[in-house]
N, C-alpha and C positions, 0 to 999 in steps of 0.2 A: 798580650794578645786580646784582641776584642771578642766577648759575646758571640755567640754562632747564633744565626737565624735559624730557628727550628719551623723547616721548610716541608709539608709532604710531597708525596710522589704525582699528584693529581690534584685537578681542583676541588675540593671540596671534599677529600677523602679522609678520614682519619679522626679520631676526638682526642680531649686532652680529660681524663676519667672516665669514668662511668656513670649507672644510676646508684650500682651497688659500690662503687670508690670512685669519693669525692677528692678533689685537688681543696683543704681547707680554708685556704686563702688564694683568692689573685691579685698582685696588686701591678698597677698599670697606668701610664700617665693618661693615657687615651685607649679606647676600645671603641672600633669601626666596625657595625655588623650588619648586614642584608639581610636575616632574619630575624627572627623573634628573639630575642631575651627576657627567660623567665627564671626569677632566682630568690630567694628568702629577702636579700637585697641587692641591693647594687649600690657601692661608693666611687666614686672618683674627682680625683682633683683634677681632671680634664672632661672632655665632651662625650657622652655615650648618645651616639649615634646609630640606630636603628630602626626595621618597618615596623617593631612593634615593641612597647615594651610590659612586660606584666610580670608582678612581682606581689606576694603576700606582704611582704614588709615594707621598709621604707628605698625611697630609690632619691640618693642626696648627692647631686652631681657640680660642677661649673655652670653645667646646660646642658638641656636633655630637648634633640631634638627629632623628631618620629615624622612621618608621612601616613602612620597610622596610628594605633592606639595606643592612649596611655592607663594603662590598669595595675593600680599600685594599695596597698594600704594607705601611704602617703607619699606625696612628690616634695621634693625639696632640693630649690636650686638657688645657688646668689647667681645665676644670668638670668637669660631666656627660656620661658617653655613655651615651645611650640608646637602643636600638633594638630592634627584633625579636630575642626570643631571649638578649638582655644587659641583666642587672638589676644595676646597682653599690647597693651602701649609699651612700642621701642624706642629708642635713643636714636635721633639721627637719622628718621626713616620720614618719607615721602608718604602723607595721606593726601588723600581725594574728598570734596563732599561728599556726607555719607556715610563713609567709613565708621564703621565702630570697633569698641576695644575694651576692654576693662584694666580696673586696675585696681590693686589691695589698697592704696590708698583712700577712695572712696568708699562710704556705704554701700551693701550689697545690693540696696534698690535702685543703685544708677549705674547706668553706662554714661561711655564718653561718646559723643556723635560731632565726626568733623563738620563743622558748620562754615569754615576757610580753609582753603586746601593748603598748604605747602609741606614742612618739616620739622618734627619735631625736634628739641632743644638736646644737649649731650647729656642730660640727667634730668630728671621728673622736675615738673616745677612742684610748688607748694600748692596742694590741692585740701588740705587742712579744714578749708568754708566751703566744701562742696555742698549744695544745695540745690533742688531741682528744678531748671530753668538759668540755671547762671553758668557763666562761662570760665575757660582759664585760658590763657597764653601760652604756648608750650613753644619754643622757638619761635618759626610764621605760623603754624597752625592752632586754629581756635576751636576749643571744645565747647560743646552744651554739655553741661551733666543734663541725663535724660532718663527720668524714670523707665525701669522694665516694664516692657509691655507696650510703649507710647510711639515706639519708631516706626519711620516711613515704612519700613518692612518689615512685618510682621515677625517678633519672635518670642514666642508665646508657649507655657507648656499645653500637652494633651487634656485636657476633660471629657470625663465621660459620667457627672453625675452633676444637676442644677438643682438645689433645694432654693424655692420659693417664698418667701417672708411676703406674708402682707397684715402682721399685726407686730402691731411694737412691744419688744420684750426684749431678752438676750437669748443670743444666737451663741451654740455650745460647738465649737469646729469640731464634726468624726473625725478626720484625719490631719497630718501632718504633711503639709507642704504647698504650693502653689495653692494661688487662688483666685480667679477672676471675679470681682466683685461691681457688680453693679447697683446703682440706686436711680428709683424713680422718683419724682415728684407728682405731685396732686394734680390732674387738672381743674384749670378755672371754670368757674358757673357760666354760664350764658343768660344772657340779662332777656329780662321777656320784651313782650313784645304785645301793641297795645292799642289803639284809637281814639284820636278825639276830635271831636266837629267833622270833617272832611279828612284829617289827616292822619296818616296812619303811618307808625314807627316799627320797624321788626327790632329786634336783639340782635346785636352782636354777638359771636362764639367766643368761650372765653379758649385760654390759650395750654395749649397740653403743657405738660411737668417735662422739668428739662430732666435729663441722664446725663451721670457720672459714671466712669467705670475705670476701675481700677486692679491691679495687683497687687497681694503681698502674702507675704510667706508666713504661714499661719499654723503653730501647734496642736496636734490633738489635746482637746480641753479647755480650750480658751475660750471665756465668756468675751464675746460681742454686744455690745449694744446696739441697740436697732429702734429710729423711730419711724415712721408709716405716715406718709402725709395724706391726711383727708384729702375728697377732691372738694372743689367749691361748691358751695351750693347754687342753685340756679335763682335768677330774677322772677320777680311777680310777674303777672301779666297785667302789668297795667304804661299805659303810654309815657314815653319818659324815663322807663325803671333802670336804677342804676343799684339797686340792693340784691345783687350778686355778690359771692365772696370770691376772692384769693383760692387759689389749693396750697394745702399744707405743705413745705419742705422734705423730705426722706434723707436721712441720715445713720451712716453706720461707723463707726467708730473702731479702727484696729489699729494694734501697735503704735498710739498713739496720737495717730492719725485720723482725722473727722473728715469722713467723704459725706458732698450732700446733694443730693440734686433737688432742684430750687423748684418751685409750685408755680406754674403756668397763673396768668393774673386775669379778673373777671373779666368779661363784656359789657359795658354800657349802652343801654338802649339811643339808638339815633344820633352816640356819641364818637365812640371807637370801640374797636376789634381789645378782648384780651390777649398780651403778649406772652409768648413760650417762656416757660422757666427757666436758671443758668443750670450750665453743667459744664461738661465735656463735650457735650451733645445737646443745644439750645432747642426748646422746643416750640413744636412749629405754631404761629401766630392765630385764632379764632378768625372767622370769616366776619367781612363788614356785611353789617347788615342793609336793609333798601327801608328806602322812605317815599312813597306815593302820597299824591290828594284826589286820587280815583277810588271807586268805590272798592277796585280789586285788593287783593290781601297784600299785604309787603308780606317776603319769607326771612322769618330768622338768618343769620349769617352760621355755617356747618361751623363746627367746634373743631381745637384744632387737633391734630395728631389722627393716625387712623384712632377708630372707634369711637370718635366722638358723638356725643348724644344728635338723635332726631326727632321731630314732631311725634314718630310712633315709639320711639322708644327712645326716651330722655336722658337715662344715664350712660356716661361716658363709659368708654374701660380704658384699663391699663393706665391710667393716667392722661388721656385725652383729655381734654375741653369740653365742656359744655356747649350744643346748640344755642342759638339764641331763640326766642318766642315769633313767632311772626302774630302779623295784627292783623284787623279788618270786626266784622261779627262774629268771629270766634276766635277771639284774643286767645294766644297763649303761653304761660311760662317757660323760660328758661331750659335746659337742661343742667344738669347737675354735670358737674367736672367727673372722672372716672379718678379714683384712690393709686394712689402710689404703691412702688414696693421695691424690693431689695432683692436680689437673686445674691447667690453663693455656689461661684461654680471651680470644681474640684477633680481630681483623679484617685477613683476609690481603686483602689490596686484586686480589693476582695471578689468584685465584680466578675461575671465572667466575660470572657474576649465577645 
């Protein structure tokens, strides 16, 4: 004679223990639940299916699959987890451009982002040379590995604290975890600007420091290094001048990894504009300067980036460009490019709300 279903009298009436007497063991091919499951652990060699599941210990199933939370010491599954907020890459399944996913197979600085839409393959391909910017074949669809932080939409953690570096040394990380990092470069000098017989030459702006910005996940107590790039210095005032400098590089150094953003280039008099430094974020070009054979003054070409230097006040900031000199009977030099710098932006937990 088969098993009885142990049926109650109502839906939802009746327990099987208490708080004060526990049933020791359950054991169960599958457990189907529309509440919560909360328990020291949970095992099964079938699917537990529930709105929520939380557990101090470990929770090591076939598949664990929630429509809401999964709050465990540790999850452990040979299928799928799926839940609020966690997309793994599936077998067999239809992506969109766009689409993103992770997977343990990659480093934890990248996601996958469907860059060809169709269907993934019936088992992971070999993802073994992931690297940031290259691709893999997964059935029809095509991944970018794509660093965290870099996606068309935005997903990023909270900050709620910016320390500022604008001298070169090592940066000591307060805390542990996320981190948004940015680097400036130097802006370029602007070349003066100057007169000779009839004719008159302004300066070109030179070109503001490009930005890098990046993420990575960073321990409290890890020395950084950090270098600061001058900005240029500004042109003579004299007709011609091409003895404007470069702005220096900025570079900071984590987990391996050298981020740097590149030093806007000088301005030459009468010649060309200086060009924005590389990054993430190219910085914007110095202004061309004018050239007259009237008595009136040519005006310097504006330096590039906001802040860039002016006739009353020549140095640049933030990594802007230097103005250029304009000319006539009161020739004058260059601006100086504005200095670079490094932000280190974090979530202090200590802080208050």
């Amino acid at each position: 004679m088969a098993t009885r279903n142990i049926v109650p009298r109502a839906d939802g009436e009746g327990k099987l223990g208490t708080t004060a007497k526990k049933w020791g063991e359950v054991h169960a091919g599958s457990a189907t639940i529309t509440g919560a499951v909360s328990a020291g652990s949970v095992a099964s060699t079938g699917a537990v299916s529930a709105g929520s599941v939380t557990t101090a210990g470990a929770v090591s199933a076939g598949s664990v699959t929630t429509t809401g939370a999964v709050s465990a010491g540790s999850v452990k599954a040979t299928g799928a987890v799926s839940a609020a907020g966690i997309t793994t890459r599936q077998n067999s399944t239809a992506y969109a451009v766009d689409d993103v996913a992770f997977s343990a197979s990659i480093p934890g600085k990248l996601v996958l982002v469907c860059t060809t839409a169709g269907t993934t393959a019936a088992s992971e391909p070999d993802m073994s040379g992931a690297a940031a910017g290259g691709t893999v074949t997964d059935g029809t669809v095509v991944w970018t590995y794509t660093p965290f932080g870099t996606l068309s939409r935005e997903i990023t953690p909270a900050f709620n604290k910016r320390d500022v570096i604008t001298t070169s040394g090592t940066y000591t990380a307060p805390v542990t975890g996320w981190y948004r990092i940015t680097a400036k470069g130097g802006g370029g000098g602007g070349a003066g600007g100057g007169a000779y017989s009839s004719q008159r030459l302004s300066g070109a702006g030179g070109g503001e420091g490009g930005t890098t910005i990046a993420y990575e996940y960073i321990t409290t107590g890890d020395s950084i290094p950090v270098v600061i790039g001058a900005g240029g210095s500004g042109g003579t005032a004299t007709y011609g001048s091409s003895d404007a400098t470069d702005g220096g590089n900025s570079t900071v150094t984590v987990n391996g990894t050298t981020y740097t953003g590149g030093g806007g280039t000088h301005g030459i008099s009468g010649s060309s504009n200086g060009g924005g430094g590389s990054g993430t974020i190219i910085g914007a070009p110095g202004g061309i300067g004018e050239m007259t054979s009237t008595t009136y003054y040519a005006f310097g070409g504006n330096g590039g980036g906001q802040g860039g230097g002016n006739a009353n006040s020549p140095l640049g900031k933030n990594g802007g460009g230097g103005q250029g000199g304009s000319s006539g009977p009161s020739d004058t030099a260059g601006g100086a490019g504005g200095a670079g710098f490094v932000w280190f932006e974090y979530f202090d937990g200590s802080l208050n709300p």
